[in-house]
Each structure stands twice: as C-alpha cells, then as structure tokens.
N, C-alpha and C positions, 0 to 999 in steps of 0.2 A: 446540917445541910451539906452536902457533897460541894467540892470542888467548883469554883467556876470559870467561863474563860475571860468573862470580861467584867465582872464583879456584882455589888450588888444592887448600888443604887451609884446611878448612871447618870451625867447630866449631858443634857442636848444643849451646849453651847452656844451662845448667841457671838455673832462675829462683829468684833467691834471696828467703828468705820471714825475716821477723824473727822476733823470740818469742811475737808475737802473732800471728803465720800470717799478714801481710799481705807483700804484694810490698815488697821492699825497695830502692828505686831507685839509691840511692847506692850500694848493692854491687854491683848488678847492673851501675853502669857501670864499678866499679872491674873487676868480672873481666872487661869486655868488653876492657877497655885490656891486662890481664894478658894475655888469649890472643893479642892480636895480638903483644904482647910475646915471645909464647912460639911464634909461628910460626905462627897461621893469620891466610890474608889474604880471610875471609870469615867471618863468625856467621852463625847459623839461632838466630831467636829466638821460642819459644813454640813449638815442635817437642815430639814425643816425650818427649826429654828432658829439654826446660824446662817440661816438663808443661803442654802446653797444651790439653788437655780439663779440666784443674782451673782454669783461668784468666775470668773476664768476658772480654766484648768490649771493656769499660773498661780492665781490666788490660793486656791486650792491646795495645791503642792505646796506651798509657802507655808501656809497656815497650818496644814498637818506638823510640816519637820517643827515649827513652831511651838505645836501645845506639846508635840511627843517631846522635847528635849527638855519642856519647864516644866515636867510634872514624873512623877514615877508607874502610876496609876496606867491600866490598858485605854489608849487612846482609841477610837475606831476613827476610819476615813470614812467621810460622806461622799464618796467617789465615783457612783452611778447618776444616770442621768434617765430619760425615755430612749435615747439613743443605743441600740446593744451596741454599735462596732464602737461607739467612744467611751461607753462607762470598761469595756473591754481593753479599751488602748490606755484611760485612765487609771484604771487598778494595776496593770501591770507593774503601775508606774508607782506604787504607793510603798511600798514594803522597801524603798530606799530613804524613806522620810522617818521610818524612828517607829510608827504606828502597829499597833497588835491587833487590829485587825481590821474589818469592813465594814460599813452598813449599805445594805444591797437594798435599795427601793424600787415598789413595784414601778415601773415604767408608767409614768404620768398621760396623759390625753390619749394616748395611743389605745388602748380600753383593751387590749389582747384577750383568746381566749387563756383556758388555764394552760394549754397546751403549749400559747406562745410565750405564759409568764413562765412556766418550767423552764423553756427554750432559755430567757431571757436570764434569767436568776443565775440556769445552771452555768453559762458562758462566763458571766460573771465570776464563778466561784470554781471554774476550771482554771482563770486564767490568772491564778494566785495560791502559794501556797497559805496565805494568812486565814485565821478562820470566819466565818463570817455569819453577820449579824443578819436574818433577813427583817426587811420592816413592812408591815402589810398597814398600810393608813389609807385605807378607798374614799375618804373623806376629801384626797388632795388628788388622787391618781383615776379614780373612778372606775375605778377593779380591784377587787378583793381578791387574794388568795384562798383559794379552798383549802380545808384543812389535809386533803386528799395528796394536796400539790404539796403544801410544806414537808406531811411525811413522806412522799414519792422525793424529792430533792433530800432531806438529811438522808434518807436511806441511799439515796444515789452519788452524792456530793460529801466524804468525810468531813470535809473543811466548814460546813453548813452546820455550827453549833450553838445558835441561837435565833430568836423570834423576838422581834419588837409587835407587840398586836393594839393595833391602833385601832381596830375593828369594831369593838363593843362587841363582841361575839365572844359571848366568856362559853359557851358551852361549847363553840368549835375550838378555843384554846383547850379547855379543859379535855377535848377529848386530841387533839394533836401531846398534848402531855404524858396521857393516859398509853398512848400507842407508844410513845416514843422513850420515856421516862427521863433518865438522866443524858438520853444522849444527845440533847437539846435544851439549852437554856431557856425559859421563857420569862418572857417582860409584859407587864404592864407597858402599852405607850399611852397610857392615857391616867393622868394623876388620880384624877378621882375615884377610879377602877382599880385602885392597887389593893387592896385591901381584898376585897373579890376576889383577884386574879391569886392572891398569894394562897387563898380559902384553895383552891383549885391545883395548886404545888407549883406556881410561878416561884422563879428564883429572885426577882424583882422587878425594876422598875428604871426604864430612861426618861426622865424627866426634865419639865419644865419649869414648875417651882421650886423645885432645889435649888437655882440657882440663889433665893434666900432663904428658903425653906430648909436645905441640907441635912441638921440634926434631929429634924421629924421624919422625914423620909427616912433615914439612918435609921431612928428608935421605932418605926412601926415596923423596919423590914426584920431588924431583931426581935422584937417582939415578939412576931408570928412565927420566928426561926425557931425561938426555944417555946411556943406552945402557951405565949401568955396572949391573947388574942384580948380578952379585957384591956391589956394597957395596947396591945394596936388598936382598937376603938379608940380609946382617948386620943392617940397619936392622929387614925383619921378626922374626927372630929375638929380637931386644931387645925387642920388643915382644907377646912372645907373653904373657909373664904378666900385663901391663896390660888385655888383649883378653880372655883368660880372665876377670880378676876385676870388668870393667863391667857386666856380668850374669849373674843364676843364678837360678835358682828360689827358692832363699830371699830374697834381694837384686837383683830385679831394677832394671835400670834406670830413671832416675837416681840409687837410692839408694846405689850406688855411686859414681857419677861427684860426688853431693854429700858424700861421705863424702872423698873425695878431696881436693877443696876448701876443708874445714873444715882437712884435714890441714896445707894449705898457708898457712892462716892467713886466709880468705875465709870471714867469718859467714854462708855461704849459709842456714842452716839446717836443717833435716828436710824432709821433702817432704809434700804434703796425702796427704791420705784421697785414692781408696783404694788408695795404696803405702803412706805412712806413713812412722815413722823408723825411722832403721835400728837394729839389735839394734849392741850394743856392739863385738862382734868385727868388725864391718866396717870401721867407725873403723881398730880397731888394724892391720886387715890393708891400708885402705888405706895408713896409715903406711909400712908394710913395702915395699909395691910400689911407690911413690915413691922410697926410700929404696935398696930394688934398680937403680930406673931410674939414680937419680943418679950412682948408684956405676959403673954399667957406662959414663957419660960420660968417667971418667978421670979 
C-alpha cells in the first residue's frame, strides 16, 4: 500500500464534557492516547461524532492544540461549518494548533448545488496550506457530493488528499478512485462498509467503533493490505455487532460511541442538546458489546 497522509484506520473522536457540560481537556487527551493505544494512527477531532456543531470556535481551537500535543498520530481539525466565510476564518486559524490536517464537510441545511459545494470545499482548502480530508455524509448535510465534484476539486485544489464517503455509494467511490488513483486517499465513513470500500482500493476507514474496536479495524485493514481477505472476513464479521449498535434511531450517534467509553472507564460524559444522554439501556448494552468483542479475542 502507498504512502498515506492521514493514516489508516482513523477514529472520529468523541468530545468528552464534565458534569458541568464543559469540554473536558484532560480526558479528551487521555482517550486520544487510549485510541492510538488501541490501533488508530489517526484522530478526527470535533467531527460528527465529537459533536462539532455543539462546540464554539473557542472549544474548537482548544481541543485541536489538545489531541495534537497528546498524541503523535495526524490529528485532523473538524473546522468547517455550513457557513463558507466562517469555516474560511476558522481554518485559517487551525495550522497554529499542532493539527496535519482538515476535515472539510459538506455544508449542512444549506442543500447547495454541486457548483456551490465546489465553491464551498475549494474556499475552504485555499485558505490553508494543510491537506485536506473532504467528508461527503448526505445523511446529516442533505447533499451529496458527486463524484464529478470530488475529482474536479483534487484536480483543482493540491491540498484536497482525501475522501471520507459517508454516502453508501461504493460504485461512485469506486469510480472517483479509479480516475484519481493514489492521488487521493479514500475512506470508508461508514464501519460496516469497510471491507467493500477496501474491495474497491479504499486506503481505510474513519471510524466510529474504534473507539473500542481499534485492534479489529487495525487487523481487517492489514488484512486486505497484504491480500488475505479470508482473515478481513473474519475481522468484518466480529465486528458486525459493534457496527450495528453505533447508531439507531433511538441512540444515534455519538450516544453510543460515548456510552461505550464511559464503559471502559473514560469520564467522557453525556452528550449536549440536541442528542442528549443516553436512556440507561444503552450503557448496559454498550457493556455487553464490549464484553462480546473481548471475548471473541481469545
């Protein structure tokens, strides 16, 4: 496998809050050291699932120089927003906090054409020499990137050296890969799709259950590296029920991935408004599905 900029199994950080709902820094570095611990050689900080539309720009900034200073690993900033002049005023401002690089999300409610997410992406990725992760999840933003648009931006934008696809659209990754090859990092954003995506020449995976999952994500993405796709089977398999219980309608995401956390003995706490904490059976069940994982290690 070639070179990459931001590694290979990635985790999307959940942002831990004390009992007074304030960002908690000292935990926040202790899980950042725990995940590398546990097999990713990359963080996403202030993403989706570090809840970063609940976060200041001040938090923000904190929490970046934060994971970047307690880990070795390429941190990315979760830095954009739906707003282009503030994820533009925000990124500027990131590449003094420690961070290698960005994650540029589509612009949320605003529902843009492709024309205006090019717009939007490329402003973002001018206004930074770091390179940057784009993340297409139309699940949260209710626009997709076309595959048209990711290759018209890496072609356009140097610094535009990878893809979070959050899409379920393995044939438009597959074919944004095909055009693009190595000049473009591609991810799985979606756990249960890693194994697919890698079928397809993904480099890996930003995840959600890594956060206790870590040494499975780790051994499917080598797995597939050196060509033994029998033991990435086994590897996806083990990890079907961690992938099922990261989100659901009642417990969506990160209330699970911080319910997990909590399991494992990280005061991350509950999450803000408006997800919230979780109902008590989440707790118990993330216990379980931890406790399933560990057991099938042997």
């Amino acid at each position: 496998m070639p070179p990459t900029t931001f590694g290979t199994v990635l985790t999307a950080m959940v942002t831990p809050f004390d009992a007074s709902g304030a960002v908690d820094y000292d935990v926040a570095a202790a899980v950042a050291r725990f995940l590398v611990d546990s097999g990713s050689d990359g963080i996403v900080v202030a993403g989706s699932t570090g809840e970063g539309t609940a976060l200041s720009d001040d938090e923000k900034m904190d929490l970046f120089a934060c994971v970047a200073s307690s880990v070795t690993v390429p941190v990315l900033a979760g830095s954009t927003s739906a707003d282009t002049a503030r994820s533009v005023a925000l990124t500027k401002r990131v590449a003094a906090t420690g961070v290698a690089g960005v994650l540029a999300t589509t612009p949320a409610y605003a529902r843009p054409s492709q024309a205006g997410l090019a717009g939007h992406l490329g402003a973002v990725a001018d206004s930074t020499p770091l390179p940057i992760m784009l993340y297409d999840i139309p699940s949260r933003t209710g626009r997709k990137i076309a595959a048209t648009t990711t290759i018209e931006l890496a072609r356009a934008h140097a610094n535009v050296r990878g893809l979070k696809d959050a899409s379920g659209d393995l044939p438009g990754a597959a074919h944004v890969k095909a055009v693009l090859g190595d000049a473009l990092d591609l991810y799985s954003g979606d756990d249960s799709l890693l194994l697919a995506f890698l079928a397809v020449g993904a480099t890996g995976i930003v995840s959600v259950a890594a956060h206790w999952a870590g040494p499975e994500f780790a051994g499917l993405v080598s797995s597939a590296a050196r060509g033994d796709w029998a033991t990435a089977r086994v590897f996806n398999e083990r990890l079907a029920r961690s992938c099922a219980f990261e989100s659901t309608e009642s417990a969506p995401n990160p209330i699970p991935a911080k319910a997990a956390m909590r399991s494992l003995g990280f005061a991350v706490g509950q999450c803000r408004l408006p997800l919230g904490p979780a109902a008590s059976e989440v707790d118990a069940t993330a216990a379980s599905v931890i406790a399933e994982l560990r057991a099938s290690r042997g």
